[in-house]
Phi, psi and omega in degrees: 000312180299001193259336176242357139307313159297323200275346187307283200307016143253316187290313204267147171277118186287037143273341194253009143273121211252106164259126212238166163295099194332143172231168179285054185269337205210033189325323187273346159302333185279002175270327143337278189321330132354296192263332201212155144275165180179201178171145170277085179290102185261117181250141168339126170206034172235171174195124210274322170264027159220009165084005169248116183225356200293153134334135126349130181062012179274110194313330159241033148332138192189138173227138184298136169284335186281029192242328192308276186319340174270319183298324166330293189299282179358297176292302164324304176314302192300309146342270171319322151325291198290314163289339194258000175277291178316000000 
C-alpha cells in the first residue's frame, strides 16, 4: 500500500488523497487478497462542472475521462516502484 500511497503523492495534490476503511467494494477481489498483497485504488471520476455527479448503477451514470490519465500515472509510477524493489 505504501508504494502506491508514494506514487499518488507525486501525482496528486496530497488534499486530493483519501485513506479510507476497507469497504465491501469488491467481494471477489478480497479472494486475490487471499492469495497475494494488494490493495484497491479508487481515483475520482466525477466533476460537477461538467455535470457529471450521478452514482454507479445510476442510468445516468457517467465518468469524467480526464480522471483515466492520472490513475494510469498513479499505476504506472507504483508498478515502476515495485520492480525496482524485486
Amino acid at each position: 500500500m505504501d508504494v502506491v500511497v508514494d506514487a499518488s503523492r507525486e501525482v496528486l495534490d496530497p488534499k486530493q488523497i483519501l485513506t479510507i476503511n476497507p469497504v465491501m467494494a469488491g467481494e471477489d477481489f478480497s479472494c486475490y487478497l487471499q492469495k497475494v498483497p494488494g490493495m484497491m485504488l479508487f481515483v475520482g471520476s466525477g466533476n460537477a462542472e461538467k455535470g457529471i455527479t450521478y452514482p454507479q448503477h445510476h442510468a445516468k451514470f457517467d465518468i469524467d475521462e480526464d480522471a483515466l490519465p492520472i490513475g494510469m500515472e498513479i499505476m504506472l509510477r507504483a508498478a515502476l516502484k515495485l520492480s525496482r524493489q524485486q
